[in-house]
C-alpha positions as CSV (number, residue, x, y, z in Angstrom):
1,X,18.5,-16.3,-51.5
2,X,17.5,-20.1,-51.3
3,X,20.1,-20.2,-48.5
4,X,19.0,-17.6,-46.6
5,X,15.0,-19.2,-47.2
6,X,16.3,-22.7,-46.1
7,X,18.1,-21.1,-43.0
8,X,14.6,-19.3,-42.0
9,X,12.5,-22.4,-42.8
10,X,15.1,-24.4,-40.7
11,X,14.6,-22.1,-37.7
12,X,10.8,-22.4,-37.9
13,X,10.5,-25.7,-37.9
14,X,9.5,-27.9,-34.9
15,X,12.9,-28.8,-32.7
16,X,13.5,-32.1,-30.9
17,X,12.5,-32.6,-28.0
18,X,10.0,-29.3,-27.5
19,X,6.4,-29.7,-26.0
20,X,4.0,-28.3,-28.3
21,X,0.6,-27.8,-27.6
22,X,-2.5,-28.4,-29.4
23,X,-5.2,-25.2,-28.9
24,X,-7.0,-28.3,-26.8
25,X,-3.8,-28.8,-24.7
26,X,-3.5,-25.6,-24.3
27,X,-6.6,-24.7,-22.9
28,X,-6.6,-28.1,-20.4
29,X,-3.2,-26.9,-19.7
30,X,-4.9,-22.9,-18.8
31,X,-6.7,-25.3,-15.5
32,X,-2.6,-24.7,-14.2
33,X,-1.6,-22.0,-15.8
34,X,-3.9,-19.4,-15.1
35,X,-3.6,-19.8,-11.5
36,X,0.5,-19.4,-11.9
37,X,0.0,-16.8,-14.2
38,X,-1.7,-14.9,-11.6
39,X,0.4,-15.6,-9.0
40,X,3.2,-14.4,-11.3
41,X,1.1,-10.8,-12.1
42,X,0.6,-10.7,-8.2
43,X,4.3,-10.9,-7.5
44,X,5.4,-9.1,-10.3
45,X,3.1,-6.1,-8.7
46,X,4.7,-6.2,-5.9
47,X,8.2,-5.9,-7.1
48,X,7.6,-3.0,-8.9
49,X,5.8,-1.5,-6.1
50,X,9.1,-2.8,-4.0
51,X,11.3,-0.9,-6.3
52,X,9.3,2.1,-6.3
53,X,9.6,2.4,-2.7
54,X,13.3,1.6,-2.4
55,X,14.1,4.5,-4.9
56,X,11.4,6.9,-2.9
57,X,11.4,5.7,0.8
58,X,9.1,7.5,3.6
59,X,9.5,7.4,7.1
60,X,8.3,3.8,7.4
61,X,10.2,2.1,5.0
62,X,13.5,0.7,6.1
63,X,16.3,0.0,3.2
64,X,17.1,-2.8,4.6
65,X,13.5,-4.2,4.9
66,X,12.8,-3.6,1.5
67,X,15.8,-5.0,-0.2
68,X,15.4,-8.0,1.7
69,X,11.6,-8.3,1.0
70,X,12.9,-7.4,-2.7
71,X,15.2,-10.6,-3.0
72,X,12.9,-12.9,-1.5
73,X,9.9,-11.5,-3.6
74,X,12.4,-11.8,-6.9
75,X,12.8,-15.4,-5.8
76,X,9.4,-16.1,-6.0
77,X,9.0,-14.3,-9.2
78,X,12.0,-16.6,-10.8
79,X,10.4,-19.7,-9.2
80,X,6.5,-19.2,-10.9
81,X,8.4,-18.5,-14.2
82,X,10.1,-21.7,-14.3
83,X,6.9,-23.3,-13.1
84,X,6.0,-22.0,-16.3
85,X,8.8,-23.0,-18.6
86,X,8.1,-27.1,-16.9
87,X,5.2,-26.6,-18.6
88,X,6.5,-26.0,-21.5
89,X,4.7,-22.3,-22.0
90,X,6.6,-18.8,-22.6
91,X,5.8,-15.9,-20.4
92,X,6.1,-12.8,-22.7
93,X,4.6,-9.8,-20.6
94,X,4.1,-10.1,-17.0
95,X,1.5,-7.0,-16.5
96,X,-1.1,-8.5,-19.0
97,X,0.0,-12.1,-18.2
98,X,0.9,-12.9,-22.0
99,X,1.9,-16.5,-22.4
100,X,2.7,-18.4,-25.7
101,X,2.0,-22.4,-26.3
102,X,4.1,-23.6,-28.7
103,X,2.5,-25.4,-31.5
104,X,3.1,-26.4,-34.6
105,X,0.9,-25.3,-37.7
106,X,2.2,-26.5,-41.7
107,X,5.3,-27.9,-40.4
108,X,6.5,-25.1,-39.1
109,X,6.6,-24.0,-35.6
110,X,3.9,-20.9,-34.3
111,X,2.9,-20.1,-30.7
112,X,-0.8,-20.1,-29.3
113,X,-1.3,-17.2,-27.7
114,X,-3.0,-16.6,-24.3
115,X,-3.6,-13.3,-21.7
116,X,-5.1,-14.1,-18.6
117,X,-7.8,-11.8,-19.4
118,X,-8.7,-14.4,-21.5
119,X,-11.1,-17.6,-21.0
120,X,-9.5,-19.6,-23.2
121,X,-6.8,-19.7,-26.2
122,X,-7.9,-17.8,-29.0
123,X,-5.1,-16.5,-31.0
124,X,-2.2,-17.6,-32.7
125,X,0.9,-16.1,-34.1
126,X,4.6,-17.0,-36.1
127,X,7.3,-17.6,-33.9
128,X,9.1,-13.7,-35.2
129,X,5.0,-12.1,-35.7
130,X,4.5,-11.2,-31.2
131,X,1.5,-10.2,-30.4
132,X,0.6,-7.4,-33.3
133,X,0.5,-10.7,-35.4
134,X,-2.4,-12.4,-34.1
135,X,-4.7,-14.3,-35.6
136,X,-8.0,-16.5,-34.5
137,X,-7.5,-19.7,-33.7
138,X,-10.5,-20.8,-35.6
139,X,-8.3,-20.6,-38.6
140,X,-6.1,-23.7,-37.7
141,X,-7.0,-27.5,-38.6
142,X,-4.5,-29.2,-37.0
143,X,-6.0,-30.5,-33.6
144,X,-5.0,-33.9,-33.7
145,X,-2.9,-34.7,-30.5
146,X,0.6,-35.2,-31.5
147,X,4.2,-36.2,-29.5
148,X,6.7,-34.5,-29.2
149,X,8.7,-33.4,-32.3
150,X,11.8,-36.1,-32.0
């Protein structure tokens, strides 16, 4: 049992290397993000509308067309999400525009959670919790800018 404790504190704990966030790095951070983010929703839109008229085409619609305006719209889509991941942020759910900040909260590493419905960052969650495990921000106390775990 203390092994299999040890094994889950070790995967919890910051890793070398990672951004984390502060919630006040992560909301600066939102004056990029949120743009991206909606780009991403945008494109993501469009590629299920893409799909959805490739399975069911009318008169207009040439196969050809839309696969090729599929890949290059697929492109785009992989392109804002590493945007994303040089940020050092997690997209989790492209229709509500879910992205997680990590952080790190006791020692152990959590993510701040963000929708683009939202003005700012106001939850937070464990790394294995998702999004059913929120919790307000206001709870944490650790704010203090920090470097990168090394």
């Amino acid at each position: 049992m203390a092994t299999q404790n040890a094994a889950l504190t070790l995967s919890r704990a910051p890793k070398a290397g990672k951004k984390y966030f502060t919630v006040t790095e992560a909301n600066q951070a939102l004056a990029y993000v949120r743009p991206v983010t909606r780009d991403l929703m945008d494109c993501y839109a469009h590629v299920v509308d893409i799909r959805r008229r490739i399975e069911k085409p009318d008169e207009f619609d040439s196969r050809e067309h839309l696969e090729a305006e599929y890949e290059t719209t697929m492109d785009r889509l992989s392109e804002l999400v590493d945007e994303l991941h040089l940020v050092g942020v997690e997209l989790k759910d492209f229709e509500r525009g879910l992205i997680d900040f990590p952080s790190v909260h006791d020692d152990r590493e959590i993510y701040l959670c963000w929708q683009f419905k939202d003005d700012h960052v106001e939850a937070w969650h464990e790394t294995d919790a998702g999004f059913a495990g929120r919790q307000n921000v206001a709870m944490l106390d650790d704010d203090q800018p920090r470097e990168q775990a090394a």
